[in-house]
Residue frames relative to the residue before (quaternion, step in Angstrom):
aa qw qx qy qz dx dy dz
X 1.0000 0.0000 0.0000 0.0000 0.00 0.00 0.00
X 0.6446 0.4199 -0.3452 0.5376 3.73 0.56 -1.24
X 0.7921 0.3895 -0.4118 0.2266 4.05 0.23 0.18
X 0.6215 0.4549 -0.2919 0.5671 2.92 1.84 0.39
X 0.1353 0.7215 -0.6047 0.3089 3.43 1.53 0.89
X 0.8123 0.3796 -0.2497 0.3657 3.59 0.46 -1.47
X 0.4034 0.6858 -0.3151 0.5173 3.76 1.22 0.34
X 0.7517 0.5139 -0.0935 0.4027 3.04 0.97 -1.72
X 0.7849 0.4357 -0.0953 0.4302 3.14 1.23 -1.19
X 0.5407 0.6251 -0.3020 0.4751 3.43 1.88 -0.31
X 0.6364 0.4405 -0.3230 0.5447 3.53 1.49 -1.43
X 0.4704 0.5958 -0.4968 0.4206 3.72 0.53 -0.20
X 0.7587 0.5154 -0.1631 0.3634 3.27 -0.05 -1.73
X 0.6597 0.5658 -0.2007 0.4522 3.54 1.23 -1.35
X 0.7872 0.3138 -0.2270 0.4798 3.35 1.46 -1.33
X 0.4570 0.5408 -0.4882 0.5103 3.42 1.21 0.44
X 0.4731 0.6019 -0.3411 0.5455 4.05 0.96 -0.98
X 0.8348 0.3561 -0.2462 0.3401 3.29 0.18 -1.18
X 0.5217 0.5159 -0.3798 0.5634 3.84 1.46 -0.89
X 0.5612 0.4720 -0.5555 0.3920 3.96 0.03 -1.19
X 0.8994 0.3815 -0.1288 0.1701 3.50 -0.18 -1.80
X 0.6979 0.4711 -0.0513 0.5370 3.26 1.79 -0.42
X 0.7144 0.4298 0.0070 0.5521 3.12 1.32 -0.95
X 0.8419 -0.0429 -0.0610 0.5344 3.33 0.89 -0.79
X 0.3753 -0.7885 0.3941 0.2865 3.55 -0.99 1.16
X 0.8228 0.2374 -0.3437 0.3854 3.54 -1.70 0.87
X 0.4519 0.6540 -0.4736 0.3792 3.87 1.29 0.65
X 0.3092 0.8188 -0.4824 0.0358 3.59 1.03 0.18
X 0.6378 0.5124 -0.2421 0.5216 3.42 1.10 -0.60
X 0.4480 0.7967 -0.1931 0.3568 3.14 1.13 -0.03
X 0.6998 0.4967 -0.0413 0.5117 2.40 0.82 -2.55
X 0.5539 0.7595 -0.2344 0.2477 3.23 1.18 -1.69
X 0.5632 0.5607 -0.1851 0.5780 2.97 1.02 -2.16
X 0.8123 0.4353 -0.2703 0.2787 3.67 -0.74 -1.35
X 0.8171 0.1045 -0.2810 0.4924 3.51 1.34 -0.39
X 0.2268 0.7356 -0.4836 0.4166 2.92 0.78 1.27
X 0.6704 0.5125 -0.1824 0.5046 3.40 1.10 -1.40
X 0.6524 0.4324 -0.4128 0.4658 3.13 1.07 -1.18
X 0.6312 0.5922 -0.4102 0.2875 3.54 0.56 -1.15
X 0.6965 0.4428 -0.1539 0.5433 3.79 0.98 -0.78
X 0.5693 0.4315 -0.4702 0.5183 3.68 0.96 0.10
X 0.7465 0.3033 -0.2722 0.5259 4.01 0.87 -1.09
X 0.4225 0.4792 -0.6431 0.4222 3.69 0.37 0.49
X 0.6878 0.5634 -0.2794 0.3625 3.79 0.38 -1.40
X 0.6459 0.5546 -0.2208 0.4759 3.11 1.27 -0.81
X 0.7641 0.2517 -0.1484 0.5751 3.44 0.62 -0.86
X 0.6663 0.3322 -0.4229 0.5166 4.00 0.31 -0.80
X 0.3578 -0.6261 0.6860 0.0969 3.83 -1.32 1.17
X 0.6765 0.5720 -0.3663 0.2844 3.95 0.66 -1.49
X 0.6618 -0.6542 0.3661 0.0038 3.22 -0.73 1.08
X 0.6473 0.3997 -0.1169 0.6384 3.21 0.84 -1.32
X 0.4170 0.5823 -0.5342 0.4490 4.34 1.16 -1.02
X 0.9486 0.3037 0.0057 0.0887 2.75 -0.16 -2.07
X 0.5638 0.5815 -0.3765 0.4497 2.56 1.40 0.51
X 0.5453 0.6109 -0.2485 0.5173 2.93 1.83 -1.08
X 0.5590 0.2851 -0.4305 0.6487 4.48 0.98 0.16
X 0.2880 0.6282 -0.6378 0.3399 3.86 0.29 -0.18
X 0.9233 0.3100 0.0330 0.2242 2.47 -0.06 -2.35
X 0.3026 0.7274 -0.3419 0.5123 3.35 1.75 -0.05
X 0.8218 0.4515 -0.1583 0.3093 3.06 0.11 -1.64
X 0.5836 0.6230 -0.2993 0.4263 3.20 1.47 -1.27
X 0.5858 0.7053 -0.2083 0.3405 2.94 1.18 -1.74
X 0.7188 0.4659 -0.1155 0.5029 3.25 0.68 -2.13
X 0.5269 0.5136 -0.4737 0.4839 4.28 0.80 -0.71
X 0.8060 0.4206 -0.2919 0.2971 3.49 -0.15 -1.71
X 0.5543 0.7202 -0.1361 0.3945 3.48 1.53 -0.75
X 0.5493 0.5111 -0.0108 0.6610 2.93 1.97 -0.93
X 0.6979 0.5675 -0.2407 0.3645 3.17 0.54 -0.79
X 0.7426 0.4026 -0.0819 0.5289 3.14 0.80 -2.00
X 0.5317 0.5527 -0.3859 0.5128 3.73 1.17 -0.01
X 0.6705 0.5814 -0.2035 0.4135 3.33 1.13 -1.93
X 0.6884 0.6182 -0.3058 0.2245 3.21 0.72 -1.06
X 0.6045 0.4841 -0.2890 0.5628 3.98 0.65 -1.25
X 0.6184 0.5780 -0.3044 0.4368 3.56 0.70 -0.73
X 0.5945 0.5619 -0.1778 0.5471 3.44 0.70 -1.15
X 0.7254 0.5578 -0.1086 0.3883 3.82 0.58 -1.85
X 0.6609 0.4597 -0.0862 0.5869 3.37 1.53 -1.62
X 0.4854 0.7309 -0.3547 0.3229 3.14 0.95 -0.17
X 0.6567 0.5906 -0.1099 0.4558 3.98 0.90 -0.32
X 0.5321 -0.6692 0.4829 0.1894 3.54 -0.93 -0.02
X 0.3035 0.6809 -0.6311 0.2143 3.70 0.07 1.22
X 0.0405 0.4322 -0.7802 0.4504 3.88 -0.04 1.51
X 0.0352 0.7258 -0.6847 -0.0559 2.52 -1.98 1.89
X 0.8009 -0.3869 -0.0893 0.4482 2.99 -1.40 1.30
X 0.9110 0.2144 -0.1122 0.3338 3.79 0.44 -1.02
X 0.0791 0.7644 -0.6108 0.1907 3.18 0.99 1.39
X 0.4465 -0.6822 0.5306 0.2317 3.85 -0.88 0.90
X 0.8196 0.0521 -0.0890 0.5636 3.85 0.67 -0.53
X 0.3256 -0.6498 0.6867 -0.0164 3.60 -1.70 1.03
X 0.0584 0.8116 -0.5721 0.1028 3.63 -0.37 1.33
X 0.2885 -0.8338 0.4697 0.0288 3.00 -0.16 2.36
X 0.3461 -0.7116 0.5215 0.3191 3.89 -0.52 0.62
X 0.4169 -0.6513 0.5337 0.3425 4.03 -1.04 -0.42
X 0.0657 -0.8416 0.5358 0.0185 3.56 -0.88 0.21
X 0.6644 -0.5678 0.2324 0.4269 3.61 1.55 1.09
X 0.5612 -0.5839 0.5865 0.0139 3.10 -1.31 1.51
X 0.1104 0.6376 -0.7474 -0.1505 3.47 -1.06 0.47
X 0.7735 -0.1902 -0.1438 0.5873 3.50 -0.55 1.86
X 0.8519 -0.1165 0.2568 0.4413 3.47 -0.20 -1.05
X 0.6434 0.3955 -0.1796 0.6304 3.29 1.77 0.15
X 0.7039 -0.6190 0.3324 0.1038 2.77 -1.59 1.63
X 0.3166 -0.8539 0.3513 0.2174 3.43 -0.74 0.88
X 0.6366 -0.4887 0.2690 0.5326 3.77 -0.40 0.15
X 0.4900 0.6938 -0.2408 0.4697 3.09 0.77 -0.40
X 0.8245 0.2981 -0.0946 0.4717 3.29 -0.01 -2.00
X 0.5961 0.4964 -0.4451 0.4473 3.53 1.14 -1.07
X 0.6917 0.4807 -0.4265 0.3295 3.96 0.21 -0.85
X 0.4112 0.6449 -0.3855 0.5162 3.81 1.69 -0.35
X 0.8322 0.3667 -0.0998 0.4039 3.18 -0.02 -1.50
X 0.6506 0.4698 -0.3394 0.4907 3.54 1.14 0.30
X 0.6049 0.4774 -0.2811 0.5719 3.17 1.41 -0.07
X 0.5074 0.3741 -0.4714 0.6168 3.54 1.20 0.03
X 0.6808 0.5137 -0.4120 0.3207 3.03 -0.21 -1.25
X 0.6746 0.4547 -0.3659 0.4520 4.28 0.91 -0.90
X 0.6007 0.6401 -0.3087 0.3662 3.24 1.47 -0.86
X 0.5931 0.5119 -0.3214 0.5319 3.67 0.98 -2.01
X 0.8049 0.5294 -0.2325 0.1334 3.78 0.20 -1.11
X 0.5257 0.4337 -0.1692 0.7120 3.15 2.04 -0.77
X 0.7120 0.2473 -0.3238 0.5719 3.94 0.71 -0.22
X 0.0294 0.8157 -0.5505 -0.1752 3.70 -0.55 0.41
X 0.1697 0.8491 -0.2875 0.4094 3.24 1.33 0.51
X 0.8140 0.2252 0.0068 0.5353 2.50 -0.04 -2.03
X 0.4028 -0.5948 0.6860 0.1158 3.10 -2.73 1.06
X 0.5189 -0.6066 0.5940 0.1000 3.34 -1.79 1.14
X 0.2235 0.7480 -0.6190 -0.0864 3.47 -1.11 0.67
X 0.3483 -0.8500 0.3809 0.1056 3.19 -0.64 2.12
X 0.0360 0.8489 -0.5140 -0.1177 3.85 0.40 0.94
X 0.3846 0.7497 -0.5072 0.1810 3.49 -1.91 1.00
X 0.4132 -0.6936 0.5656 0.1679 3.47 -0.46 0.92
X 0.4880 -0.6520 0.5158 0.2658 3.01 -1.89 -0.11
X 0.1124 -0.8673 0.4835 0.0368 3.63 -0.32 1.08
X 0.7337 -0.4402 0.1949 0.4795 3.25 -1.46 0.58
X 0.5656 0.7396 -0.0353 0.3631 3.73 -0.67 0.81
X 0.8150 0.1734 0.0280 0.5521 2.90 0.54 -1.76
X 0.5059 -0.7028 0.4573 0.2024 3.51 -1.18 0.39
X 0.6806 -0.0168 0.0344 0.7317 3.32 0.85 -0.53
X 0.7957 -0.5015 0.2587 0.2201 3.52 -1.80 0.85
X 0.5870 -0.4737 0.4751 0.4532 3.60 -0.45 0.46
X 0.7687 0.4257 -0.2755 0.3898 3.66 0.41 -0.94
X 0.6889 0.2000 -0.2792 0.6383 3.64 0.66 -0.54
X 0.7563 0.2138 -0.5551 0.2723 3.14 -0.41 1.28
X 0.3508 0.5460 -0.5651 0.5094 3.06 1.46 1.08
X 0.5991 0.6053 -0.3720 0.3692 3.51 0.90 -0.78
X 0.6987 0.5480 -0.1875 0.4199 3.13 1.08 -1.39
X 0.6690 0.3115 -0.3569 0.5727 3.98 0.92 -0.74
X 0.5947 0.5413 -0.4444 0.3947 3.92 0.55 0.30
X 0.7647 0.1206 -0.3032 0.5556 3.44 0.66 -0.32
X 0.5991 0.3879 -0.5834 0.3877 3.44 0.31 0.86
X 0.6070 0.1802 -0.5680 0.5259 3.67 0.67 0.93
X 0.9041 -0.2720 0.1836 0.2738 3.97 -0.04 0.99
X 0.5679 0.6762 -0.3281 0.3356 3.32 1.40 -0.25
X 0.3153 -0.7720 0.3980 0.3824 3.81 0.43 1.03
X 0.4981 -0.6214 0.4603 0.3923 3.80 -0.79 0.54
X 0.6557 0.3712 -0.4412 0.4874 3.86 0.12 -0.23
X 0.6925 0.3818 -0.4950 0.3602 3.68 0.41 0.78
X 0.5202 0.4903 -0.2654 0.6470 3.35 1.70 0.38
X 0.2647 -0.6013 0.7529 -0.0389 3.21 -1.53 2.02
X 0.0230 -0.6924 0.7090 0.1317 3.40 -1.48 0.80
X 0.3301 -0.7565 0.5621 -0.0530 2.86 -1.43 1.34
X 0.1424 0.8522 -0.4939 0.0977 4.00 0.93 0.92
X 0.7601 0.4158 -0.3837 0.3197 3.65 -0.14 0.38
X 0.3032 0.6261 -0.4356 0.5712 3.52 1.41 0.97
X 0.1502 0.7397 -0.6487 0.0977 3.21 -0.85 1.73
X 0.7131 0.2762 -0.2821 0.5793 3.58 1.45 1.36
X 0.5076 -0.6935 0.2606 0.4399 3.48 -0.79 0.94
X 0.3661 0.7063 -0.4294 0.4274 3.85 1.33 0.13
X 0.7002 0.4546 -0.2245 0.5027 3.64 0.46 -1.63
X 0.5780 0.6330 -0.3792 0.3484 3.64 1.29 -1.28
X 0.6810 0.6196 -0.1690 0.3517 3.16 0.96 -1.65
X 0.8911 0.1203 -0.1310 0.4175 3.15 0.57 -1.69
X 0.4338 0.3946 -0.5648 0.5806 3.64 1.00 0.53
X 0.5113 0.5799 -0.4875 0.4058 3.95 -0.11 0.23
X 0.7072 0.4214 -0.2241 0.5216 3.31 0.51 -1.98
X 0.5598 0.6945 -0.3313 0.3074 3.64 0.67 -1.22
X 0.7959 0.3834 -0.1204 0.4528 3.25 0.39 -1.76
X 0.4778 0.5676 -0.2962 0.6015 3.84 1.40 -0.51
X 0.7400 0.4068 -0.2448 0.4765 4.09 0.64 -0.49
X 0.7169 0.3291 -0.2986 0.5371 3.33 1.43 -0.39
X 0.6450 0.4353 -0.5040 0.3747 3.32 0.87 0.71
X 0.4827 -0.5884 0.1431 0.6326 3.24 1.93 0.89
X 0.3103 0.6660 -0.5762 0.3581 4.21 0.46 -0.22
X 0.0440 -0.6184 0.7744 0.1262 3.20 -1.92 0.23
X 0.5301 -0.6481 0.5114 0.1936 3.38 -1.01 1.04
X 0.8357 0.2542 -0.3324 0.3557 3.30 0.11 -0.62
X 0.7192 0.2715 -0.4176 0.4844 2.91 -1.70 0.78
X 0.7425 0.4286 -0.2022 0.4734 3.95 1.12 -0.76
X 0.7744 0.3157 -0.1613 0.5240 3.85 0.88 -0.35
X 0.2349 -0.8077 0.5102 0.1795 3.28 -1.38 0.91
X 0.3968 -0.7072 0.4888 0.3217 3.64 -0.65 0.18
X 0.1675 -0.7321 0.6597 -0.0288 4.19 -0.88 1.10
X 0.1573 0.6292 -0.5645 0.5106 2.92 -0.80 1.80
X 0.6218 -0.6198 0.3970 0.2677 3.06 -1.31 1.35
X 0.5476 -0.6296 0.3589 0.4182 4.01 -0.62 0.75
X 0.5888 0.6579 -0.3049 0.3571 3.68 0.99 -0.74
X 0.7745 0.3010 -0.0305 0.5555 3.20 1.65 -0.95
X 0.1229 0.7549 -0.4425 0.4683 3.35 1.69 0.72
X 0.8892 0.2778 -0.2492 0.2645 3.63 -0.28 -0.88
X 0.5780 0.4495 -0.3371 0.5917 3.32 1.46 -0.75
X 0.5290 0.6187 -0.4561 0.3597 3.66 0.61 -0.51
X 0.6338 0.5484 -0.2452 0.4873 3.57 1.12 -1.29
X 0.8320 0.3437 -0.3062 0.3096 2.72 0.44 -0.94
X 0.3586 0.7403 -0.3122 0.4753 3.49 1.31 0.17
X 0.5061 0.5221 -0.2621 0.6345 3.79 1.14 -1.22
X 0.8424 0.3414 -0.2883 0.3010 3.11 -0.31 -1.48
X 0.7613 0.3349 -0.4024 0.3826 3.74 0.71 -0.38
X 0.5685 0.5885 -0.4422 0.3674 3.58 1.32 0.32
X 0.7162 -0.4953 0.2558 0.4200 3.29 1.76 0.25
X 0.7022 0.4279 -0.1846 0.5383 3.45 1.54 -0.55
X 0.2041 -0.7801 0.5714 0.1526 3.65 -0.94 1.23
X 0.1646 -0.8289 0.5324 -0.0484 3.69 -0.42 1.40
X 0.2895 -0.7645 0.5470 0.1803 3.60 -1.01 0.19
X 0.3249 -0.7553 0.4912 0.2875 3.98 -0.26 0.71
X 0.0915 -0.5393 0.8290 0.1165 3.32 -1.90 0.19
X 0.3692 -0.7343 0.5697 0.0033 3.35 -1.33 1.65
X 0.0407 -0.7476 0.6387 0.1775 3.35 -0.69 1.11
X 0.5450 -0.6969 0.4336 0.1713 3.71 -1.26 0.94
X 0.4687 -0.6477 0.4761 0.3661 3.50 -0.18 1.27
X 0.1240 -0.8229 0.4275 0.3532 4.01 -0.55 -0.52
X 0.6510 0.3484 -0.3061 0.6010 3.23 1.47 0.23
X 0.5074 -0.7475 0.3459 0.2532 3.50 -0.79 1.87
X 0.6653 0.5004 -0.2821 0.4768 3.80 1.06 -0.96
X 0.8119 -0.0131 -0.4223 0.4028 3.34 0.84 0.40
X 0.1044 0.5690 -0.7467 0.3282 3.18 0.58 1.49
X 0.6405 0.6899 -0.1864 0.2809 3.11 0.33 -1.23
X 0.5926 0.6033 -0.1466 0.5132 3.23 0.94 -1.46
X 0.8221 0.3843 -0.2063 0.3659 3.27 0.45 -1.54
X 0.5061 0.5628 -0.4273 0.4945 3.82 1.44 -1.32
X 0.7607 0.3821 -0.4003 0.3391 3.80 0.29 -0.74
X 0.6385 0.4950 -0.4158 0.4176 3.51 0.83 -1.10
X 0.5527 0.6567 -0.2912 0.4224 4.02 1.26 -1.31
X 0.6014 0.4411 -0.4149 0.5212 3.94 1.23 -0.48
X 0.6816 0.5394 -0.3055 0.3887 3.41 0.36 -0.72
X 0.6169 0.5627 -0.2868 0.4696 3.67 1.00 -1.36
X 0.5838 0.5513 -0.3532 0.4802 3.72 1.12 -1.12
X 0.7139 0.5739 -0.1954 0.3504 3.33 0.29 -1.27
X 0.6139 0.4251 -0.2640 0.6105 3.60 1.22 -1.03
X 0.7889 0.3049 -0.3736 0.3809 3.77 0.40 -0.69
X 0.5819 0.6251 -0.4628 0.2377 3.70 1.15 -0.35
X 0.4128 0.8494 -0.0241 0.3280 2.79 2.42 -1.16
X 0.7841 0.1382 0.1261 0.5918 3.02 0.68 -1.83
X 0.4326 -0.7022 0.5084 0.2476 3.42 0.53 -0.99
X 0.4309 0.7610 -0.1489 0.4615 2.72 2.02 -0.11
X 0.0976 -0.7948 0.5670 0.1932 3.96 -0.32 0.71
């Protein structure tokens, strides 16, 4: 039995690999992970050569710490620090299924929505195009699930021609300046917490210093999913510059 522990624990991993990617949507990084492990439990198992295994050892180690220091600000940015009397909230979009909110976007738009409600002050700019898919624009139908829990419509900006969180930003900041406002220092950004840090960091090279409000994934595996896929996404844009 105890030599087929490492058998045991690969077909696991595979049939978990295999639910993420088939079974449930947005776990792709997931899946990824899960046969990965397996893949590195049955190498060990079968490659004997020394020098192999030590040589992925050290990969891996390599590839964790690599991860980490990327993972980390991500992880940190992750949270709510909007203070109390910022005058405008700029809610990002996260896709439409037809004319309905996505998991994602809805978990956004509750967090405005706790935000608009405990701050009556403060104004909403919904930003979003229209993507393959959807029926109407990422932005009016943020508009639309705000004032149908109570939010009066002249405290909501719609922002529809943003088909990246860049365009989100700076046709956002834009439309907030022509109602004389100035974003920075005055306007938070709303957005899933995973995507909180690159999001900042976006503001900050358009010139504007913003504070985040974290909407909470609600389903932990693909919190998950995203913090891992969200290490990579950093990494391409510190890279390229590219969103």
């Amino acid at each position: 039995m105890k030599n087929r522990l490492w058998l045991i624990a690969a077909a696991i991993l595979l049939l978990a690999a295999a639910l993420f990617a088939f079974a449930m949507t947005g776990h792709g990084f997931v899946a990824a992970l899960c046969a990965l492990m397996a893949a590195v439990i049955a190498f060990y198992h079968f490659v004997r050569i020394r020098a192999l295994r030590i040589a992925l050892a050290a990969a891996l180690a390599l590839g964790l710490a690599v991860f980490g220091v990327i993972e980390a600000p991500i992880v940190r940015d992750a949270r709510t620090t909007a203070p109390e009397d910022v005058d405008y909230i700029v809610v990002l979009g996260a896709g439409l299924h037809g004319d309905t909110p996505s998991l994602s976007l809805t978990d956004r738009l509750d967090a405005a929505l706790d935000w608009l409600e405990s701050h009556p002050g403060c104004t909403a700019v919904v930003s979003g195009g229209q993507g393959p898919g959807e029926t109407m624009t990422e932005g009016e139908a943020m508009s639309v699930w705000l004032e149908a829990k109570g939010i009066a419509p002249e405290r909501i900006i719609v922002e529809d021609r943003a088909t990246s969180t860049w365009e989100n930003l700076e046709n956002s900041f834009a439309l907030i300046r022509g109602r004389g406002g100035e974003p920075d220092g005055d306007c938070a950004i709303v957005t899933s917490e995973y995507h909180l840090h690159r999001a900042l960091a976006m503001a900050e090279r358009l010139g504007v210093d913003c504070s985040g409000i974290a909407g909470r994934t609600s389903w932990p595996t693909l919190a998950l999913n995203y913090f891992i896929r969200e290490a990579f996404a950093v990494t391409y844009y510190r890279l390229t510059g590219e969103i």
